[in-house]
LUMLUM-221028 format. One line per field, with one value per residue (C-alpha): residue number from 1; residue in three letters; x, y, z. Coordinates in nm, 3 decimals. Layout:
BEGIN
num = [NUM	...]
residu = [ALA	...]
xx = [X	...]
yy = [Y	...]
zz = [Z	...]
This chain:
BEGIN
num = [1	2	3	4	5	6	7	8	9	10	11	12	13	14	15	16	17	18	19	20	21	22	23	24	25	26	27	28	29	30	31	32	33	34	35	36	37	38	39	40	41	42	43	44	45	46	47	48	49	50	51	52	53	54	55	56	57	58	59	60	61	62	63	64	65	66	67	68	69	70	71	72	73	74	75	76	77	78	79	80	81	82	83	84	85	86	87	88	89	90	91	92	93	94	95	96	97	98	99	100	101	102	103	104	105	106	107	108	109	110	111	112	113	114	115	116	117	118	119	120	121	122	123	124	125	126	127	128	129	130	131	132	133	134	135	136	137	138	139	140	141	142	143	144	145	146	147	148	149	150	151	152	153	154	155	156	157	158	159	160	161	162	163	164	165	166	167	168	169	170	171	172	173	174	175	176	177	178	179	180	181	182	183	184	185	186	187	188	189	190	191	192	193	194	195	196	197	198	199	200	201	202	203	204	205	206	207	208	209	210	211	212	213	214	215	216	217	218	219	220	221	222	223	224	225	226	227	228	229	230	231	232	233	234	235	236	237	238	239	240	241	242	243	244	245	246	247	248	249	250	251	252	253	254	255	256	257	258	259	260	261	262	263	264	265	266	267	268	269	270	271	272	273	274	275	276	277	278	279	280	281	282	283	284	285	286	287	288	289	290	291	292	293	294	295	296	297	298	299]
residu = [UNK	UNK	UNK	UNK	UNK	UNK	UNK	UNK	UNK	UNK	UNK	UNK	UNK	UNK	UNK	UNK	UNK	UNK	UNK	UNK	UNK	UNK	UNK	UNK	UNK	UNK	UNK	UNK	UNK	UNK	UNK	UNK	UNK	UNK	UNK	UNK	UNK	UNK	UNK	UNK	UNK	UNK	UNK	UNK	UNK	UNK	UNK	UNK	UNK	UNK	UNK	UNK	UNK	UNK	UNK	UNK	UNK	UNK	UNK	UNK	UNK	UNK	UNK	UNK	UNK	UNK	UNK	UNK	UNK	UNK	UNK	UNK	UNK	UNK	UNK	UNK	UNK	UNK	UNK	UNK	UNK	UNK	UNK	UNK	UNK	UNK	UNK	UNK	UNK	UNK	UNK	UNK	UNK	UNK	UNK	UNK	UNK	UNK	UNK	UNK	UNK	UNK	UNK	UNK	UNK	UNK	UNK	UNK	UNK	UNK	UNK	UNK	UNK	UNK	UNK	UNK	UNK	UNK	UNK	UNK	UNK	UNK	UNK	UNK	UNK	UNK	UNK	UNK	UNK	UNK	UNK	UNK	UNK	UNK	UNK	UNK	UNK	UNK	UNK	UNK	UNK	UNK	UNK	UNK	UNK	UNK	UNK	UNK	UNK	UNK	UNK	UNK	UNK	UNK	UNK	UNK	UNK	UNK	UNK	UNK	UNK	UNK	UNK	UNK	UNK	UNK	UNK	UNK	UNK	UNK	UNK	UNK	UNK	UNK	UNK	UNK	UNK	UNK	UNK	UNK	UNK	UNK	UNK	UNK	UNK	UNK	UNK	UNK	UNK	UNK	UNK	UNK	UNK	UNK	UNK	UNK	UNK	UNK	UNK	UNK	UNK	UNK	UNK	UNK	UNK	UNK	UNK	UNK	UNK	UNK	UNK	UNK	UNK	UNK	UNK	UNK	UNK	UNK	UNK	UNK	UNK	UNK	UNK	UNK	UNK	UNK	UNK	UNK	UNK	UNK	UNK	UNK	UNK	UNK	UNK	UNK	UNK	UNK	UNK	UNK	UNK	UNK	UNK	UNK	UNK	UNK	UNK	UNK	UNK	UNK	UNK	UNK	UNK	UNK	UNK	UNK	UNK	UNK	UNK	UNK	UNK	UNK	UNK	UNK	UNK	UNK	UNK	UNK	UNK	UNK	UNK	UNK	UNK	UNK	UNK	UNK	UNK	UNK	UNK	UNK	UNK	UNK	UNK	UNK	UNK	UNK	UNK	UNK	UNK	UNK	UNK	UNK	UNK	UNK	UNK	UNK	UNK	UNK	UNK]
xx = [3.887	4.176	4.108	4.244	4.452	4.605	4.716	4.924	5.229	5.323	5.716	5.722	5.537	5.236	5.012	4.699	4.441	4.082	3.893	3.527	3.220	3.269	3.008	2.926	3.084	3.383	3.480	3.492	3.705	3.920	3.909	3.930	4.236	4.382	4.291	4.493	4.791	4.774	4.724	5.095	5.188	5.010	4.848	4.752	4.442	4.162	3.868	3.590	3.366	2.975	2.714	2.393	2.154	2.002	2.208	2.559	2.497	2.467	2.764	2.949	2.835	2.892	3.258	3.308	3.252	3.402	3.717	3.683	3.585	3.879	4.135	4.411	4.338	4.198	3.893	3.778	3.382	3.221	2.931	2.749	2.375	2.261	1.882	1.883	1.707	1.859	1.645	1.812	2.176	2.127	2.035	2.370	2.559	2.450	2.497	2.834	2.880	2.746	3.014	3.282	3.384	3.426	3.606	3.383	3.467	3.141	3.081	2.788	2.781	2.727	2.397	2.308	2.370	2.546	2.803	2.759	2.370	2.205	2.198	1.887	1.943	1.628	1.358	1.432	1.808	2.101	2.211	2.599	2.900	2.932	2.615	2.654	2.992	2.776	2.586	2.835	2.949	2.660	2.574	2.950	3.321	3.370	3.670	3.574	3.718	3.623	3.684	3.899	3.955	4.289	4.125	3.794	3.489	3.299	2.995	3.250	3.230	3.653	3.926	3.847	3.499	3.588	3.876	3.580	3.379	3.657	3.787	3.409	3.381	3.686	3.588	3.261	3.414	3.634	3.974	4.118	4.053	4.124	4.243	4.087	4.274	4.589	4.803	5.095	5.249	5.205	4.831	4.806	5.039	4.881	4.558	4.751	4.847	4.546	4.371	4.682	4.649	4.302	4.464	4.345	4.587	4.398	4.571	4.567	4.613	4.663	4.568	4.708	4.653	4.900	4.919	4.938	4.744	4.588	4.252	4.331	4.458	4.161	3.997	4.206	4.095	3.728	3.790	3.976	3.805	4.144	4.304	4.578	4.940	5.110	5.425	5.278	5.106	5.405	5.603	5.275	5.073	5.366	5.344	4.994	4.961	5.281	5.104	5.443	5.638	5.338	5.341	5.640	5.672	5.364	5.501	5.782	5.534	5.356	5.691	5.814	5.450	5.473	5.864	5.810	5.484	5.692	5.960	5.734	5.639	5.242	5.223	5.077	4.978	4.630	4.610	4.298	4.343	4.057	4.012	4.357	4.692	4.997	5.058	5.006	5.268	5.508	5.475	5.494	5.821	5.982	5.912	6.044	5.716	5.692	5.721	6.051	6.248	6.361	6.231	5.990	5.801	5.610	5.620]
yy = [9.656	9.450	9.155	8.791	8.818	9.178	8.926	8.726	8.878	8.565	8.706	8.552	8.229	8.357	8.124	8.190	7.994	7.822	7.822	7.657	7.845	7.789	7.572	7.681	7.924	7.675	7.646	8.048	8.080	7.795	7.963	8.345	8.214	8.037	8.407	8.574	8.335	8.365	8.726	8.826	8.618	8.813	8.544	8.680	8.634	8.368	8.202	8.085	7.800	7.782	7.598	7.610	7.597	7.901	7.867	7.744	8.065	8.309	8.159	8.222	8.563	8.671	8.528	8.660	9.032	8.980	8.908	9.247	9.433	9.338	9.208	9.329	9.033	8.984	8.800	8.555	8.441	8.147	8.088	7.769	7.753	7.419	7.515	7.838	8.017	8.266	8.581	8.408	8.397	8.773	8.833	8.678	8.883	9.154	9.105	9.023	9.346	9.541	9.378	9.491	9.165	9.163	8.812	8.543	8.154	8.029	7.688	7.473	7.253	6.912	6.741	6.803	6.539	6.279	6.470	6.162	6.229	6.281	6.648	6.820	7.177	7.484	7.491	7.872	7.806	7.746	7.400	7.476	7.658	7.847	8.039	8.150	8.293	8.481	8.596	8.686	8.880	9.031	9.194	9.356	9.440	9.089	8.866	8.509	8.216	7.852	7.493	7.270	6.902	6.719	6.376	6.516	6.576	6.274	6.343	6.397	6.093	6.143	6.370	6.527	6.613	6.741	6.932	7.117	7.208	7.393	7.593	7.696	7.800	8.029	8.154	8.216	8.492	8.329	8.507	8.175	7.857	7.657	7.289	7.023	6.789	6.550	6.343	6.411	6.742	6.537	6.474	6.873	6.937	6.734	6.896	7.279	7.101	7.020	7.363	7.543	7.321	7.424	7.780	7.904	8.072	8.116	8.162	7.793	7.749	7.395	7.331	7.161	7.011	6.937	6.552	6.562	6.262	5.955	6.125	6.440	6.131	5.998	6.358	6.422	6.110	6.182	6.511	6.449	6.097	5.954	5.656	5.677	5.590	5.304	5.495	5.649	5.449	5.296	5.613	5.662	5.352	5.192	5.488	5.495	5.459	5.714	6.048	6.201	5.988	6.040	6.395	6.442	6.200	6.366	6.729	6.622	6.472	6.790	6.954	6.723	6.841	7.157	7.172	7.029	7.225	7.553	7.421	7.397	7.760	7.768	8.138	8.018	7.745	7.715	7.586	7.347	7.449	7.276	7.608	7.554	7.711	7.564	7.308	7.593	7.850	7.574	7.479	7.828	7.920	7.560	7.676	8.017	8.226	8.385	8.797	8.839	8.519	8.556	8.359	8.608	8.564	8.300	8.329]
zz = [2.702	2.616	2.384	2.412	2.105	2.243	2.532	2.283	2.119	1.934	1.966	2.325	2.491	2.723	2.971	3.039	3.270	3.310	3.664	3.724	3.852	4.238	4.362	4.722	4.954	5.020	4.682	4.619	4.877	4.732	4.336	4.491	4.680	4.308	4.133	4.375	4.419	4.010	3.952	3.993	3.759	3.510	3.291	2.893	2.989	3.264	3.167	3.381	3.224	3.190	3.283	3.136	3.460	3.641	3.973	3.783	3.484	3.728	3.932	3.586	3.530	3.842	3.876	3.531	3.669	3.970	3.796	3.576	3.845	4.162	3.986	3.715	3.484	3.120	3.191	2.889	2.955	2.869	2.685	2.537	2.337	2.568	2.670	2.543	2.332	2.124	2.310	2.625	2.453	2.358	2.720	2.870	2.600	2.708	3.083	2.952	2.748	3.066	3.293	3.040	2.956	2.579	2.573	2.476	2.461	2.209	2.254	2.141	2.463	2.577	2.616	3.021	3.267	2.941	2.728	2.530	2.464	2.170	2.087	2.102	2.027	2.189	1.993	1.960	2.010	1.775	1.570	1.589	1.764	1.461	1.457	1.856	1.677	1.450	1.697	1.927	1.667	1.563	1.929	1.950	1.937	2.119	2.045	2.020	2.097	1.997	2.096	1.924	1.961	1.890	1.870	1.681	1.907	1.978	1.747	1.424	1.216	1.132	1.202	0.858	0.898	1.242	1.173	0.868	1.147	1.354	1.024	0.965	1.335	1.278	0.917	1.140	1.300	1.595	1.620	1.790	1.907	2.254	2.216	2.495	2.637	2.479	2.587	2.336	2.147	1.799	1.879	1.899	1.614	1.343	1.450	1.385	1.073	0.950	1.001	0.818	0.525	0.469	0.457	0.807	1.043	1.319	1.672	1.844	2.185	2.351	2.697	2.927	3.242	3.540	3.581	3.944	4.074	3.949	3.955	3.743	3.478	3.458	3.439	3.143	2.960	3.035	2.895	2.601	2.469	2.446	2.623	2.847	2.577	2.671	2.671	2.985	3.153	3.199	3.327	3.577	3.669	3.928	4.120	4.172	4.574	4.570	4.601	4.596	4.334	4.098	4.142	4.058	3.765	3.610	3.655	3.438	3.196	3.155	3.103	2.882	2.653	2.734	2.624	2.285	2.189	2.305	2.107	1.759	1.765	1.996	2.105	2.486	2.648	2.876	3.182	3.322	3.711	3.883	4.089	4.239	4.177	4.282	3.985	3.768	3.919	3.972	3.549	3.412	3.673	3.519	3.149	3.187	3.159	3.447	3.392	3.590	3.708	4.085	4.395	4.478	4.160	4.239	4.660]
C-alpha cells in the first residue's frame, strides 16, 4: 500500500485533499461526485475526517474503504481518541488495517458538541495525540500523520509550549504533520521555523482553504482560532453581498498564500474541500500542479 510520504517527492509541489464523512444520502452523492471530479487530477494523496459517534465513525470507515476499494487514490484515514477506549481504538485500527488503508491522521480530538470544552479524556482511553501515535504504531506498518497548529491549539498556554507538543507528537512516531487553518504564509512559516530549530525535519504540510464566500471566511476563523487581518478584511468585507466579486477576490487571496508558501520551499499544499470540488480544481490548475497542463485536464 502506498504511504503518504511515498505521495510526496519533495523535488516537485503535490496537492492533496480533505473531504467530510457524508451526512445523509444527499451529501454522498454531493462528496462521491467531488471524489470523482478530483480523481483525475491525481491528488498525493485524500483524507476523510472522523467523528467520534457510532453513526458519523462508521460513515468514516466506510467512506475510507470505499475510497480504497473504487477509486485510484491514496486514501489517508482519520482517527481521534474522543470517547474511546483504547480496546475500541485497537478495534478501528484494525478495521482500518483490514480495509487496506495504512494511512492514518492521529488526532487527540475536540471535546463533543464544544471544541472549547474542558477535556475529559476515556477512562480506558488515551491523555494525548502522542500516545494514539504510539499506538498506531504499535498495531502496524502505518504512516502517521499529526495535526499542527500555526497559531498554537487553543488549550497551549504559548506558541512555545505548543509548538513542544507537536515536535513530541512527531518524535512519537508521526512521519508528518498537517497544519489547520491560517490566514497568512508567515503565520505557517514561523511555525516550520520553530519545529526545525528544535532539530525536527518532519514533512509539514499547510492547508488551505478556498476563500470563496463570506461563510467559508468565517469557517476558516472558527477553524483556525484566528481573527480575520485587517489587511484583508479590507480586500474582502466591501464585497460581501457580491457573491461573484467576493469569489473572485478571495480566489486570488488563496493564490496569493498559496504562491508564497510554494515559493519558500512546502513540498504540497492540502486542500479543506467541504465535500465539493470546483474551488479546488480551479486552485491547483492556477498554481501549476495539475499532472499535464491542457484544457482537458481539469474538464
Amino acid at each position: 500500500m502506498t504511504s503518504v510520504v511515498d505521495r510526496i517527492p519533495g523535488d516537485r509541489p503535490v496537492f492533496s485533499v480533505e473531504f467530510m464523512p457524508p451526512r445523509d444520502d444527499a451529501d454522498e452523492q454531493r462528496l462521491w461526485n467531488a471524489i470523482r471530479s478530483l480523481e483525475g487530477l491525481d491528488p498525493a494523496f485524500v483524507s476523510v475526517t472522523y467523528g467520534a459517534g457510532g453513526s458519523s465513525r462508521d460513515r468514516t470507515i466506510r467512506t475510507t474503504g470505499r475510497v480504497v476499494k473504487e477509486t485510484t487514490l491514496v486514501s489517508m484515514a482519520h482517527l481521534t481518541a474522543v470517547d474511546h477506549s483504547v480496546a475500541e481504538l485497537r478495534n478501528v485500527i484494525g478495521w482500518y488495517a483490514s480495509l487496506g488503508i495504512r494511512n492514518v491522521l492521529a488526532l487527540r480530538g475536540d471535546p463533543p458538541g464544544d471544541v472549547m470544552g474542558e477535556w475529559v479524556k476515556h477512562p480506558e482511553g488515551l491523555e494525548y495525540a502522542e500516545d494514539l501515535v504510539r499506538l498506531v504504531r504499535e498495531l502496524g506498518n502505518f504512516c502517521v500523520g499529526v495535526s499542527a497548529f500555526p497559531y498554537g491549539h487553543p488549550r497551549s498556554a504559548d506558541l512555545e509550549t505548543d509548538t513542544e507538543f507537536l515536535v513530541r507528537k512527531l518524535r512519537a512516531g508521526a512521519d508528518f504533520a498537517i497544519a489547520q487553518l491560517f490566514f497568512e504564509a508567515d503565520d505557517f512559516l514561523r511555525m516550520r521555523d520553530r519545529v526545525a530549530a528544535r532539530g525536527c525535519d518532519a514533512l509539514l504540510l499547510p492547508g488551505v482553504m478556498p476563500l470563496t464566500t463570506p461563510r467559508i471566511l468565517a469557517k476558516t476563523v472558527e477553524l483556525s482560532g484566528a481573527a480575520v487581518p485587517p489587511a484583508l478584511a479590507a480586500r474582502l468585507d466591501p464585497l460581501a453581498e457580491d457573491p461573484a466579486a467576493f469569489r473572485a477576490e478571495g480566489m486570488d487571496v488563496t493564490a496569493e498564500l498559496c504562491e508564497r508558501l510554494l515559493a519558500e520551499g512546502v513540498p504540497g499544499l492540502h486542500f479543506y474541500t467541504f465535500n465539493r470540488a470546483k474551488a479546488t480544481k480551479e486552485m491547483v490548475d492556477r498554481l501549476g500542479l495539475l499532472p499535464r497542463r491542457s484544457p482537458t485536464a481539469v474538464g
